[in-house]
C-alpha positions in Angstrom: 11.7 67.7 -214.9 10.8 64.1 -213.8 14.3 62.9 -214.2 14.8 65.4 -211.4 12.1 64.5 -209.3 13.0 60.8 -209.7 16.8 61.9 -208.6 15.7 64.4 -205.7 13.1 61.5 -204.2 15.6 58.9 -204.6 18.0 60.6 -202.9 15.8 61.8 -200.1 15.1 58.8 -199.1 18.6 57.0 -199.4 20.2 60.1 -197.6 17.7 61.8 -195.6 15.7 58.8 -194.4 17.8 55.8 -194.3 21.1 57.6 -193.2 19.3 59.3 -190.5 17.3 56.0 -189.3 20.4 54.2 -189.2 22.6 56.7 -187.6 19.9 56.4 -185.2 20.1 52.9 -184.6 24.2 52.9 -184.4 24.0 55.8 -182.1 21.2 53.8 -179.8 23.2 50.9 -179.9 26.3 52.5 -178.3 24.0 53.8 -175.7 22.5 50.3 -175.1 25.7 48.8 -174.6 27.5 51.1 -172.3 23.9 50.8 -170.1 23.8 47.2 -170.5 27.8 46.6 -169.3 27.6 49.7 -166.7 23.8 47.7 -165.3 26.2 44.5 -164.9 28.6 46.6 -162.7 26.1 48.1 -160.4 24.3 44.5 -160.3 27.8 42.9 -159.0 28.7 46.2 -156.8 26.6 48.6 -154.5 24.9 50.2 -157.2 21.2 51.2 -155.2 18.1 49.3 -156.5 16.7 52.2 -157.5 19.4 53.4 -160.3 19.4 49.7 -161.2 15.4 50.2 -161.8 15.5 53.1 -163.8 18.6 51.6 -165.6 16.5 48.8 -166.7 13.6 51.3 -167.9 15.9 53.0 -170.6 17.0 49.8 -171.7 13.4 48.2 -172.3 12.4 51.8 -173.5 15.6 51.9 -176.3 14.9 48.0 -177.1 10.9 48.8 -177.3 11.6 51.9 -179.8 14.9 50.1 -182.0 12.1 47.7 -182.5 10.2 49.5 -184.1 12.6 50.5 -186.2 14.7 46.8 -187.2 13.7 43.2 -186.6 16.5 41.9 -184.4 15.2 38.8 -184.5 16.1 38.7 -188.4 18.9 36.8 -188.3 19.4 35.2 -192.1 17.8 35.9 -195.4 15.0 33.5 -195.3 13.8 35.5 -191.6 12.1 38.1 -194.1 9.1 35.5 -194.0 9.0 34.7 -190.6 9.6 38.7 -189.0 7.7 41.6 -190.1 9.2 44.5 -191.9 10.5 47.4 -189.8 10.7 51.2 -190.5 14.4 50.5 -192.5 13.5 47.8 -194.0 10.1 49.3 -195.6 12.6 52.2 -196.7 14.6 49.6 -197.8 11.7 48.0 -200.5 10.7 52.1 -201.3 14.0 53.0 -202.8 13.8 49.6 -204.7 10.8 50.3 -206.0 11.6 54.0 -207.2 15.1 53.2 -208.6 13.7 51.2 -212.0 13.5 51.5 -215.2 11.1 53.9 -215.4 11.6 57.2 -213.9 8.3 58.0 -213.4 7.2 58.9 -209.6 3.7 56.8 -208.6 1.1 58.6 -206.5 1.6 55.4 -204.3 5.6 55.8 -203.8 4.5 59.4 -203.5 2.0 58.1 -200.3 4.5 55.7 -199.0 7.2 58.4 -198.9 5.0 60.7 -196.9 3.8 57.8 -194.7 7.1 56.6 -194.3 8.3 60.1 -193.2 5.4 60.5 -190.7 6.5 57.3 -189.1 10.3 58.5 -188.8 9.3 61.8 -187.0 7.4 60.0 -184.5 10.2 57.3 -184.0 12.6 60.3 -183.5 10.7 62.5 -181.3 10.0 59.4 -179.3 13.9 58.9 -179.3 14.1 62.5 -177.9 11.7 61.4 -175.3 13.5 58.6 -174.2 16.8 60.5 -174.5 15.5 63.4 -172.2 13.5 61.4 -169.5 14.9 57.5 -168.8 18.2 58.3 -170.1 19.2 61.8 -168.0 17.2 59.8 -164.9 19.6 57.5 -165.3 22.0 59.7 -165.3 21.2 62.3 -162.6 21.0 59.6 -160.3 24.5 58.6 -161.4 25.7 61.5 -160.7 23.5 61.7 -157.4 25.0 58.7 -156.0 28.8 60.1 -156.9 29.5 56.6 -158.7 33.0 56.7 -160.1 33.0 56.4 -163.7 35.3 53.1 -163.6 33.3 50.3 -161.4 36.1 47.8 -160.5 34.9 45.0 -159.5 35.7 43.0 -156.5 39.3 40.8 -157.3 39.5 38.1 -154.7 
């Protein structure tokens, strides 16, 4: 019985939680760079100040929230002293800490699951957030401003 609630919290948090969180992060990052390259574009071409503007807003909004999420400052090993823990790395030192030796579950791994988890659906639903309101702004003004989907910038 606690061999299986060792196994079943173990693999919660490896699949559930740090899967998700990082699937999270990838997916972000794709969206970050097609915003970033197509903000460029518009910045060189005729793209209107006002798609520009609330280009910019989705990127500081997906930068503000993958924050919270990873240190991208954490550049080498040794940065683990000089940048605070994010959400993947705490999940990170939890599933460290519950895969030892001994298979017994501590009320405080218990906490720190739970916590942990409350953090994660607050980082999501704010991804939601950003995904239905800077992100389709951006893109219903796009599509308002019948930009073609390749900018090709001027070749003199």
């Amino acid at each position: 019985m606690l061999q299986n609630m060792f196994v079943i919290l173990l693999s919660t948090i490896r699949e559930k939680y740090l899967e998700e969180v990082q699937n999270s992060v990838s997916a972000f990052r794709k969206v970050k760079s097609q915003l970033t390259a197509t903000l460029e574009l518009l910045k060189e071409g005729d793209g209107s100040s006002e798609l520009i503007r609330t280009g910019e807003e989705a990127l500081t909004s997906i930068n503000m929230w993958e924050e919270k999420l990873i240190e991208p400052e954490r550049k080498v090993f040794q940065d683990v002293i000089n940048f605070e823990n994010r959400l993947i790395s705490e999940l990170n030192i939890l599933r460290m800490r519950a895969d030892s030796y001994d298979p017994r579950i501590s009320e405080g791994i218990t906490l720190r699951v739970n916590e942990l988890n409350d953090t994660w659906m607050e980082l999501s639903q704010e991804q939601e957030e950003i995904i239905s309101g800077p992100l389709a702004s951006f893109n219903k003004l796009y599509k308002q401003e019948k930009i073609p989907a390749i900018l090709i910038p001027e070749m003199k």
